[in-house]
C-alpha positions in Angstrom: -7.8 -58.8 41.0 -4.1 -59.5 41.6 -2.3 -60.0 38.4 1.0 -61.9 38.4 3.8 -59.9 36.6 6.1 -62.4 34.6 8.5 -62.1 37.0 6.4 -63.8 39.7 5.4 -66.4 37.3 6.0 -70.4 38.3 9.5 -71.9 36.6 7.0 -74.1 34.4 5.4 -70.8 33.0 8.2 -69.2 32.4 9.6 -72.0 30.4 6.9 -72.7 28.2 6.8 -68.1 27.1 10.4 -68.5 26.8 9.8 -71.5 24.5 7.4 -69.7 22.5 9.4 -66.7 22.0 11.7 -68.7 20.3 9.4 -69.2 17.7 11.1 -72.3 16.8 8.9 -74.4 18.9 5.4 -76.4 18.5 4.4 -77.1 22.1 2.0 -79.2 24.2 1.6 -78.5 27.5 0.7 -81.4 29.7 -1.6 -80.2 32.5 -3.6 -81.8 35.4 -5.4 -78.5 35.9 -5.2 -76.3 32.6 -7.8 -73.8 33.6 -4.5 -73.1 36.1 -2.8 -71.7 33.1 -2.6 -68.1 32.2 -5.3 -66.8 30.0 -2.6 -65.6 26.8 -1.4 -69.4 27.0 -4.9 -70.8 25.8 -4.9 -68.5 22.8 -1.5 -69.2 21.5 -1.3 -70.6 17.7 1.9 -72.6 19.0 0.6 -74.5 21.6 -1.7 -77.3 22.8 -2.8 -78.1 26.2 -3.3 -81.4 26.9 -5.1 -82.3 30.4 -4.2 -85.5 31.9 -2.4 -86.9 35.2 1.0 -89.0 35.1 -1.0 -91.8 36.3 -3.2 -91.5 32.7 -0.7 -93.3 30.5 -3.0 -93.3 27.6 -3.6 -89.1 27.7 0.4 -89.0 28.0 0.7 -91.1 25.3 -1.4 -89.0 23.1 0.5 -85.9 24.6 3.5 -87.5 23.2 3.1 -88.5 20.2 5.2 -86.7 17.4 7.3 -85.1 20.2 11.2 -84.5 19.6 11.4 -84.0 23.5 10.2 -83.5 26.8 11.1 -80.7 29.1 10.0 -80.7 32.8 10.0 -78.2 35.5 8.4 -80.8 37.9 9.7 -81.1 41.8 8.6 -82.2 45.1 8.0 -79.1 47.3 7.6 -78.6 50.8 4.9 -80.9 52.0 5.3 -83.5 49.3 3.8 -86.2 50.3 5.8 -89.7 51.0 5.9 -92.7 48.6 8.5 -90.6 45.9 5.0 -89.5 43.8 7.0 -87.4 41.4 9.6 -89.9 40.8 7.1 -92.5 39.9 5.5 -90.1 37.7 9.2 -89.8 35.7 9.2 -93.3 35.4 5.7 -93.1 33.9 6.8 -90.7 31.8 10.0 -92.2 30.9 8.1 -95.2 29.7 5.5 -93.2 27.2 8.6 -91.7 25.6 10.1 -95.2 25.1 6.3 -96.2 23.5 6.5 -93.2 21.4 10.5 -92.7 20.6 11.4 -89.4 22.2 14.3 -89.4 22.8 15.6 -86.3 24.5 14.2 -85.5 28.0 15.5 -82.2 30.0 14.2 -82.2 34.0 14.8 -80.0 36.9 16.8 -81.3 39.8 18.3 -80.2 42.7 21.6 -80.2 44.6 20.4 -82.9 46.5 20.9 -85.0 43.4 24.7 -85.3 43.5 27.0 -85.4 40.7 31.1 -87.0 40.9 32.0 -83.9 39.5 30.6 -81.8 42.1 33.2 -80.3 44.8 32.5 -80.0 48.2 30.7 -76.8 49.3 30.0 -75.9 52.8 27.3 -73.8 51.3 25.6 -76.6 49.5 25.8 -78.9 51.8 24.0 -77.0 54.3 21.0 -76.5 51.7 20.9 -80.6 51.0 21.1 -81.2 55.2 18.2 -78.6 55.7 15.9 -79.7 53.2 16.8 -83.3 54.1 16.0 -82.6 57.6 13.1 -80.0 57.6 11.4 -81.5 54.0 12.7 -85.0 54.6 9.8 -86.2 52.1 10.9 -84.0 49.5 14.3 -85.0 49.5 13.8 -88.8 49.1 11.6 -88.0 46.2 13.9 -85.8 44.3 16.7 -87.9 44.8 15.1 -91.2 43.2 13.9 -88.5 40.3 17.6 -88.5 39.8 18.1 -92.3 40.4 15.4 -93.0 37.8 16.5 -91.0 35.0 20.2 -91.5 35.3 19.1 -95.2 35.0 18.1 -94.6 31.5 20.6 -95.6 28.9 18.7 -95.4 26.4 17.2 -91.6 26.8 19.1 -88.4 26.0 18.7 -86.9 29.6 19.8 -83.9 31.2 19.1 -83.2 35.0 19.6 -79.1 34.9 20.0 -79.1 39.1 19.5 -75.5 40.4 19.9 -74.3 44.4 17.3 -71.8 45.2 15.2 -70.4 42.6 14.3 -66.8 42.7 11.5 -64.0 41.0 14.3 -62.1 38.8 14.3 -61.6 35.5 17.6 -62.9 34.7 19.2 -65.2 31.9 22.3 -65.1 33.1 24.0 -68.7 34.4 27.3 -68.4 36.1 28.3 -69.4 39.9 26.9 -68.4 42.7 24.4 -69.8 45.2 20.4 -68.8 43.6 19.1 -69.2 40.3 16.5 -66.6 38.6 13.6 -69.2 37.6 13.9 -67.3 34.0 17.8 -68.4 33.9 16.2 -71.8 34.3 14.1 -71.4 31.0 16.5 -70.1 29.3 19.3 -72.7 29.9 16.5 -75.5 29.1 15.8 -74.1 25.6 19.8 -73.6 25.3 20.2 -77.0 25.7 17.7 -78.5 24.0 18.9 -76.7 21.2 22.6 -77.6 21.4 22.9 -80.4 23.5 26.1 -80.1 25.4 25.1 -82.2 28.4 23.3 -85.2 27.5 23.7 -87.3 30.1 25.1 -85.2 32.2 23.5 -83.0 35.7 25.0 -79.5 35.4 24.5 -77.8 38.2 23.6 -74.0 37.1 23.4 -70.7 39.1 23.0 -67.0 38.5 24.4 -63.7 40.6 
Protein backbone atom coordinates (compact mmCIF):
# COMPACT_ATOMS: atom_id res chain seq x y z
CA UNK A 1 0.00 0.00 0.00
CA UNK A 2 0.79 3.61 -0.73
CA UNK A 3 2.32 5.37 2.22
CA UNK A 4 2.14 9.08 2.47
CA UNK A 5 5.66 10.69 3.05
CA UNK A 6 5.34 13.75 5.55
CA UNK A 7 5.74 15.80 2.91
CA UNK A 8 2.43 14.83 1.30
CA UNK A 9 0.76 15.00 4.57
CA UNK A 10 -2.62 17.31 4.95
CA UNK A 11 -1.82 21.03 6.64
CA UNK A 12 -3.82 19.69 9.68
CA UNK A 13 -1.32 16.68 10.07
CA UNK A 14 1.47 18.48 9.76
CA UNK A 15 0.44 20.93 12.36
CA UNK A 16 -0.46 18.68 14.99
CA UNK A 17 3.68 16.45 14.44
CA UNK A 18 5.06 19.88 14.41
CA UNK A 19 3.16 20.51 17.63
CA UNK A 20 4.34 17.51 19.22
CA UNK A 21 7.87 17.91 18.33
CA UNK A 22 7.81 20.79 20.31
CA UNK A 23 7.37 18.86 23.20
CA UNK A 24 5.84 21.69 24.91
CA UNK A 25 2.44 20.73 23.94
CA UNK A 26 -0.55 18.48 25.46
CA UNK A 27 -2.89 18.04 22.51
CA UNK A 28 -6.41 16.96 21.59
CA UNK A 29 -7.25 16.40 18.37
CA UNK A 30 -10.82 17.02 17.47
CA UNK A 31 -11.83 14.60 14.65
CA UNK A 32 -15.12 13.69 12.82
CA UNK A 33 -13.36 10.57 11.40
CA UNK A 34 -10.25 9.63 13.70
CA UNK A 35 -9.64 6.20 12.21
CA UNK A 36 -8.58 8.99 9.19
CA UNK A 37 -5.57 9.73 11.27
CA UNK A 38 -2.25 8.32 10.84
CA UNK A 39 -1.41 5.20 12.77
CA UNK A 40 1.83 6.92 15.00
CA UNK A 41 -0.76 9.73 16.00
CA UNK A 42 -3.04 7.15 18.06
CA UNK A 43 -0.08 5.97 19.97
CA UNK A 44 1.27 9.29 21.00
CA UNK A 45 1.68 9.89 25.01
CA UNK A 46 0.85 13.67 24.16
CA UNK A 47 -2.13 13.51 22.54
CA UNK A 48 -5.98 12.71 22.69
CA UNK A 49 -8.30 12.30 19.97
CA UNK A 50 -11.49 13.28 20.53
CA UNK A 51 -14.31 12.31 17.77
CA UNK A 52 -17.16 14.54 17.42
CA UNK A 53 -18.77 16.94 14.64
CA UNK A 54 -18.95 20.92 15.07
CA UNK A 55 -22.63 20.44 15.15
CA UNK A 56 -22.01 18.13 18.67
CA UNK A 57 -21.51 21.02 21.07
CA UNK A 58 -21.44 18.83 23.99
CA UNK A 59 -18.27 16.45 22.55
CA UNK A 60 -16.61 20.05 21.72
CA UNK A 61 -17.22 21.13 24.88
CA UNK A 62 -15.57 18.22 26.52
CA UNK A 63 -12.70 18.59 23.80
CA UNK A 64 -12.29 21.94 25.28
CA UNK A 65 -12.18 21.84 28.44
CA UNK A 66 -8.74 22.76 30.14
CA UNK A 67 -7.60 24.11 26.71
CA UNK A 68 -5.20 27.27 26.58
CA UNK A 69 -6.09 27.44 22.75
CA UNK A 70 -7.38 26.32 19.71
CA UNK A 71 -5.61 25.97 16.44
CA UNK A 72 -7.47 25.19 13.18
CA UNK A 73 -6.33 24.25 9.80
CA UNK A 74 -10.04 24.07 8.67
CA UNK A 75 -11.22 25.55 5.04
CA UNK A 76 -13.78 25.27 2.49
CA UNK A 77 -12.30 23.43 -0.61
CA UNK A 78 -13.32 23.04 -4.01
CA UNK A 79 -16.82 21.67 -3.94
CA UNK A 80 -17.86 23.05 -0.54
CA UNK A 81 -21.08 22.99 -0.34
CA UNK A 82 -23.42 26.32 -0.06
CA UNK A 83 -24.91 27.63 3.24
CA UNK A 84 -21.07 28.86 4.72
CA UNK A 85 -20.86 25.12 6.70
CA UNK A 86 -17.40 25.88 7.85
CA UNK A 87 -18.12 29.31 8.99
CA UNK A 88 -21.03 28.18 11.04
CA UNK A 89 -18.91 25.56 12.44
CA UNK A 90 -16.33 28.65 13.71
CA UNK A 91 -19.15 30.18 15.28
CA UNK A 92 -19.88 26.85 17.00
CA UNK A 93 -16.72 26.69 18.01
CA UNK A 94 -16.23 30.21 19.00
CA UNK A 95 -19.06 29.73 21.34
CA UNK A 96 -17.56 26.43 23.30
CA UNK A 97 -14.47 28.44 23.93
CA UNK A 98 -16.47 31.34 25.37
CA UNK A 99 -18.32 28.27 27.73
CA UNK A 100 -15.07 27.04 28.60
CA UNK A 101 -12.64 30.38 28.68
CA UNK A 102 -10.12 29.80 25.85
CA UNK A 103 -9.11 32.44 24.99
CA UNK A 104 -6.52 32.28 22.18
CA UNK A 105 -7.77 30.87 18.82
CA UNK A 106 -5.26 30.64 15.56
CA UNK A 107 -7.28 29.72 12.04
CA UNK A 108 -6.27 29.38 8.53
CA UNK A 109 -7.57 31.90 6.04
CA UNK A 110 -7.08 32.93 2.73
CA UNK A 111 -6.38 35.92 0.57
CA UNK A 112 -9.81 36.17 -0.11
CA UNK A 113 -10.21 37.44 3.54
CA UNK A 114 -8.83 40.95 2.99
CA UNK A 115 -6.95 42.87 5.44
CA UNK A 116 -6.56 47.26 5.24
CA UNK A 117 -3.16 46.63 5.34
CA UNK A 118 -2.97 44.64 2.37
CA UNK A 119 -1.63 46.40 -0.99
CA UNK A 120 -2.93 45.77 -4.17
CA UNK A 121 -1.42 42.78 -6.04
CA UNK A 122 -2.24 41.93 -9.50
CA UNK A 123 -1.22 38.55 -8.57
CA UNK A 124 -3.56 38.18 -5.64
CA UNK A 125 -6.17 39.54 -7.07
CA UNK A 126 -6.27 37.18 -9.80
CA UNK A 127 -6.20 34.09 -7.21
CA UNK A 128 -9.43 35.80 -5.03
CA UNK A 129 -11.35 36.49 -8.85
CA UNK A 130 -10.68 32.73 -9.80
CA UNK A 131 -11.59 31.09 -6.80
CA UNK A 132 -14.54 33.49 -6.52
CA UNK A 133 -15.56 32.60 -9.95
CA UNK A 134 -14.68 28.89 -10.44
CA UNK A 135 -15.29 27.80 -6.42
CA UNK A 136 -17.85 30.58 -5.85
CA UNK A 137 -19.14 28.36 -2.75
CA UNK A 138 -15.91 28.34 -1.32
CA UNK A 139 -15.32 31.77 -1.31
CA UNK A 140 -18.49 33.03 0.39
CA UNK A 141 -17.70 30.56 3.11
CA UNK A 142 -14.25 31.53 3.81
CA UNK A 143 -14.87 35.02 3.76
CA UNK A 144 -17.76 34.93 6.54
CA UNK A 145 -14.94 32.51 8.46
CA UNK A 146 -13.21 35.79 8.48
CA UNK A 147 -16.31 37.99 9.25
CA UNK A 148 -17.13 35.75 12.21
CA UNK A 149 -13.94 35.64 13.94
CA UNK A 150 -12.92 39.30 13.39
CA UNK A 151 -16.33 39.85 15.10
CA UNK A 152 -14.95 38.51 18.30
CA UNK A 153 -13.71 41.10 20.67
CA UNK A 154 -13.48 39.19 23.25
CA UNK A 155 -11.08 36.13 21.72
CA UNK A 156 -7.39 36.43 21.09
CA UNK A 157 -7.60 35.55 17.29
CA UNK A 158 -5.26 35.32 14.61
CA UNK A 159 -6.40 34.53 10.91
CA UNK A 160 -2.80 33.22 9.52
CA UNK A 161 -4.11 33.78 5.49
CA UNK A 162 -1.89 31.75 3.10
CA UNK A 163 -2.23 31.80 -1.03
CA UNK A 164 -1.57 28.43 -2.40
CA UNK A 165 -0.32 25.83 -0.17
CA UNK A 166 2.25 23.39 -1.39
CA UNK A 167 3.97 19.61 -0.47
CA UNK A 168 7.53 21.17 0.50
CA UNK A 169 9.23 20.76 3.41
CA UNK A 170 9.78 24.20 4.27
CA UNK A 171 9.64 26.52 7.42
CA UNK A 172 10.63 29.33 5.85
CA UNK A 173 7.88 32.49 5.72
CA UNK A 174 8.94 35.38 3.67
CA UNK A 175 7.15 36.97 0.41
CA UNK A 176 6.28 35.36 -2.41
CA UNK A 177 3.18 33.89 -3.91
CA UNK A 178 2.90 29.80 -2.35
CA UNK A 179 3.19 28.64 1.06
CA UNK A 180 4.83 25.05 2.09
CA UNK A 181 1.86 23.54 4.21
CA UNK A 182 4.87 22.82 6.86
CA UNK A 183 5.66 26.80 6.84
CA UNK A 184 2.07 26.93 7.92
CA UNK A 185 2.67 24.63 11.03
CA UNK A 186 5.46 26.15 11.92
CA UNK A 187 4.19 29.89 11.91
CA UNK A 188 1.03 28.55 13.99
CA UNK A 189 3.12 27.11 16.80
CA UNK A 190 5.40 30.43 16.44
CA UNK A 191 2.62 32.36 17.17
CA UNK A 192 0.98 30.69 19.60
CA UNK A 193 3.99 30.83 21.45
CA UNK A 194 4.73 34.57 21.16
CA UNK A 195 1.76 36.23 20.14
CA UNK A 196 2.73 38.95 17.86
CA UNK A 197 -0.52 39.19 15.93
CA UNK A 198 -3.49 38.84 18.10
CA UNK A 199 -6.04 40.29 16.29
CA UNK A 200 -4.40 40.67 13.48
CA UNK A 201 -4.65 38.44 9.61
CA UNK A 202 -0.98 38.18 8.46
CA UNK A 203 -0.82 37.18 5.39
CA UNK A 204 2.35 34.60 5.15
CA UNK A 205 4.25 33.11 2.15
CA UNK A 206 7.35 31.03 1.46
CA UNK A 207 9.87 31.01 -1.82
Amino acid sequence: AHRRTRRHRPTGILLIEEALATKRHTIVVYARSPNKLPAHLHKHPDLTISQGTLEDTESLDAALTGAHAVLSALGPAFGNPSGTPIARGYGVVLASMRRKGVKRLIALGTTSIKDEKDRWSVVYSGFVAAVAIGAHSAYQDIVAVGEVIRACDDIEWTIVRVPVLKNETNREVRVGYTLARLGFAAFVLQELEKGEWIRCAPLITSA
